[in-house]
C-alpha positions in Angstrom: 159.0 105.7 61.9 157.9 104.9 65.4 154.8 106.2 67.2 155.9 106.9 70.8 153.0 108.7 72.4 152.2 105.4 74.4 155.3 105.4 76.1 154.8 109.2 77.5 154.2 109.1 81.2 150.4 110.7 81.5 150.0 114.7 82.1 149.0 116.2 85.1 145.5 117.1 84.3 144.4 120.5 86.3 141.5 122.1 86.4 141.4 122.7 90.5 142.0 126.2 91.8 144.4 125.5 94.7 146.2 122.8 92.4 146.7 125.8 89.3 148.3 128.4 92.0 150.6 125.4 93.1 151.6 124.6 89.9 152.1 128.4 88.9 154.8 128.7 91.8 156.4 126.2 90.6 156.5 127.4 86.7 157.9 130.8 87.6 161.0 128.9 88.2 161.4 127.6 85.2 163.8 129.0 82.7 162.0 127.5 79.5 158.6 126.4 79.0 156.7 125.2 75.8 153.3 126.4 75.5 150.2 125.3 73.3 146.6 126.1 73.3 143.1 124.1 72.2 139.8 125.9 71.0 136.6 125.0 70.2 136.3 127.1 67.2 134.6 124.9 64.8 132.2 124.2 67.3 131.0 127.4 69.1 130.1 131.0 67.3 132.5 132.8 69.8 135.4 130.3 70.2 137.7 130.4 73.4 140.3 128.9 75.0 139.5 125.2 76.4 142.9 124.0 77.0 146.4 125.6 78.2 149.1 123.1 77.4 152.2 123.8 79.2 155.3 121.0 79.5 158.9 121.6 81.0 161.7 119.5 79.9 161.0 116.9 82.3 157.3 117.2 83.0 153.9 117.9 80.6 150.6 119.7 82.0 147.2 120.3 80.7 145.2 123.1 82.7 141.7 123.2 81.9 140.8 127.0 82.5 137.0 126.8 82.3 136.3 126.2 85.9 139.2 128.0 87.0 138.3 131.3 88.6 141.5 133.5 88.4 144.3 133.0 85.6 146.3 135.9 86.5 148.9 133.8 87.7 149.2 131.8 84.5 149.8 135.8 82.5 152.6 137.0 85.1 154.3 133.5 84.1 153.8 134.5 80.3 154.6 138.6 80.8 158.1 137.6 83.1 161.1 138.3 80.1 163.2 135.6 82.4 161.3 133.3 81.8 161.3 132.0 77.7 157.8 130.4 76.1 158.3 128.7 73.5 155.4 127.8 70.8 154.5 126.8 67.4 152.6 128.7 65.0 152.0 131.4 68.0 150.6 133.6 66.6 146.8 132.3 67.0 147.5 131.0 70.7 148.8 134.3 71.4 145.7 136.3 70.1 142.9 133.9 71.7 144.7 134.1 74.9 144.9 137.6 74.7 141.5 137.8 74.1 140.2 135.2 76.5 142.4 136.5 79.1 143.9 139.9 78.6 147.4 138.0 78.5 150.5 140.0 77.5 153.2 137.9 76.5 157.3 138.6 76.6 160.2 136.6 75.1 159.1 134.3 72.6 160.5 131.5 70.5 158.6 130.3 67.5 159.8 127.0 66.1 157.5 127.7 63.4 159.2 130.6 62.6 162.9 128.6 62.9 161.8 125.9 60.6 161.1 128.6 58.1 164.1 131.3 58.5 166.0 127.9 58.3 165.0 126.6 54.8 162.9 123.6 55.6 160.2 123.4 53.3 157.6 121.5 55.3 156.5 123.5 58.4 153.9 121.9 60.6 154.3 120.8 63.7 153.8 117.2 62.9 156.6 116.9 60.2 159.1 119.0 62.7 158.0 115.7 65.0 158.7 113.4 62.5 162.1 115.1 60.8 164.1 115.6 64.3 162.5 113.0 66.9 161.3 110.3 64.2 157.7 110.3 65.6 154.6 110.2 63.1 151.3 111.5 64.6 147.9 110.4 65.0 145.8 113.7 63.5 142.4 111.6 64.8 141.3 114.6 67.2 142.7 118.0 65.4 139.1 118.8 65.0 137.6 117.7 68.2 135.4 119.7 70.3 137.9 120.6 73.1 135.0 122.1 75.3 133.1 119.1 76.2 133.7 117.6 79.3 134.9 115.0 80.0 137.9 114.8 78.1 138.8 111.3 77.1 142.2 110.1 77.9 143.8 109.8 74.1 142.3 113.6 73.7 144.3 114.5 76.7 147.7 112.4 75.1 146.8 114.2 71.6 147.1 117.8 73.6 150.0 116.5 75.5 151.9 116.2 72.0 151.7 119.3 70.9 154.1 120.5 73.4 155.8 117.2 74.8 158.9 117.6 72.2 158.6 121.0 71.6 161.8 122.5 73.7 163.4 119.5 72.4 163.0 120.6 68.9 163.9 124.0 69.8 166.9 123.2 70.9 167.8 120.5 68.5 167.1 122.9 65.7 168.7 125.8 67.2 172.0 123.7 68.0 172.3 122.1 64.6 172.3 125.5 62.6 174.8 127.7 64.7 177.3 124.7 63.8 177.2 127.1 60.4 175.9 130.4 59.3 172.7 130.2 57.5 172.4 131.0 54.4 168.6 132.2 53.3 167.4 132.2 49.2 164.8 134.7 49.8 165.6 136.9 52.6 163.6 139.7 51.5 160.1 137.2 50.9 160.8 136.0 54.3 161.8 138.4 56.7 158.7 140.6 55.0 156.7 137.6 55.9 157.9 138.0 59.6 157.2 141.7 59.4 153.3 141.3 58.7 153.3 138.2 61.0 154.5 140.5 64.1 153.1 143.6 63.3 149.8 142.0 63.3 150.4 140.9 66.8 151.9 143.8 67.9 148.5 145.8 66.7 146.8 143.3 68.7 148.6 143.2 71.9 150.6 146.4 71.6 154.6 145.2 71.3 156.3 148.1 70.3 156.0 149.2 66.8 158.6 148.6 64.3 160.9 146.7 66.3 161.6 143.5 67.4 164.0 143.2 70.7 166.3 140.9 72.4 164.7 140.1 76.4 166.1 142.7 78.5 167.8 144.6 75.8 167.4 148.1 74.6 165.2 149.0 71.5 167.3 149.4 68.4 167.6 152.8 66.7 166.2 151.7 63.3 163.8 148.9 62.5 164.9 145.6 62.0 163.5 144.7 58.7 165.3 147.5 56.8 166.4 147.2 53.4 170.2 146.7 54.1 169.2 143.7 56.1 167.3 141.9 53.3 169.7 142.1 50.4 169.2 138.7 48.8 171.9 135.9 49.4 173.5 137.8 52.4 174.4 135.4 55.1 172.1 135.9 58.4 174.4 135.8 61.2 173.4 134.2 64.5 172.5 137.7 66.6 170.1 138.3 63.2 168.2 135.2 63.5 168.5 135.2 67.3 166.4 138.6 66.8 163.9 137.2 64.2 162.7 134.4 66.1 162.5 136.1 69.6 160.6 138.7 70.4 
């Protein structure tokens, strides 16, 4: 098991106004982006956002938005449905952002989520890194205070993992298993699982109730976790899954 983090060419660290819009027009070009946050919840009675990770398949940045005086441009990036954001675990980057920054968010991908409607029993982000790009993580700053300044240089390389690999692992993951149909044990335990998980973000950032859509495609008539689609040892088909994990 190898520990490549020392090889990764540095982030682009931002925390300049001028520098964020630039870096904004260039992001709205982008057809995929992954997408991480850092907090300083353990070390501040009302946490907030203190770092916006953001990496492209060929490039990673860290934008620091606490000197930053307009983030707007950063939210039309994460509303546009052309544009896919990909995360893990979203559901707590998505809620602190929203509150932090009144973000809306359109067409997701949760890799958390993919691990799990696939079968694999360990879920974190660190063993996704270690199953499918052989890569065993340092943990040393998962509870560092992100909201003191200056940030060290391995705190900046720890934040640039958490989205360095992650479109790789979305697509890696996503390619092996439409080799096949997937065959879930539980359906019903999980897809209810996604039910709660969405509807508590759709109660917090309004996505429409009871469904969950494709980007750019009409609702559908009837929810999508109804009972015919959870009989247990049915075969999920790829438009099913697609639909799970996107949203």
């Amino acid at each position: 098991m190898s520990n490549r983090t020392n090889n990764l060419p540095s982030p682009t660290f931002i925390n300049k106004q001028p520098v964020f819009e630039e870096l904004m027009g260039h992001l709205q070009n982008e057809k995929t982006l992954a997408v991480d946050t850092e907090a300083n919840s353990l070390f501040a009675y009302q946490e907030q956002v203190c770092l916006i990770q953001i990496s492209t398949e060929t490039k990673d940045y860290i934008i620091d938005p606490l000197p930053l005086k307009d983030l707007a441009p950063l939210g039309r990036i994460f509303k546009n449905p052309a544009i896919e954001k990909v995360f893990h675990a979203s559901e707590y980057d998505i809620l602190i952002m929203h509150d932090d920054f009144d973000f809306e968010f359109s067409n997701l991908f949760d890799t958390m989520l993919a691990a799990q409607i696939l079968g694999r029993k360990k879920l974190g982000l660190d063993s996704l890194l270690e199953q499918i790009v052989g890569i065993k993580v340092n943990k040393k700053y998962q509870r560092a205070d992100w909201g003191k300044r200056p940030l060290s240089n391995d705190m900046l390389q720890y934040a640039q993992m958490d989205t360095h690999y992650l479109i790789k692992i979305r697509q890696s993951h996503w390619q092996q298993n439409w080799k096949r149909k997937v065959s879930i044990r539980s359906p019903r335990k999980i897809l209810s699982g996604l039910a709660g998980y969405n509807a508590n973000l759709r109660k917090r950032i309004q996505l429409p109730a009871g469904v969950l859509t494709e980007p750019g495609s009409s609702p559908p008539r009837k929810p999508l976790f109804s009972r015919s689609f959870v009989n247990t040892g049915r075969m999920l088909p790829k438009k099913e899954i697609f639909l799970c994990l996107r949203y």
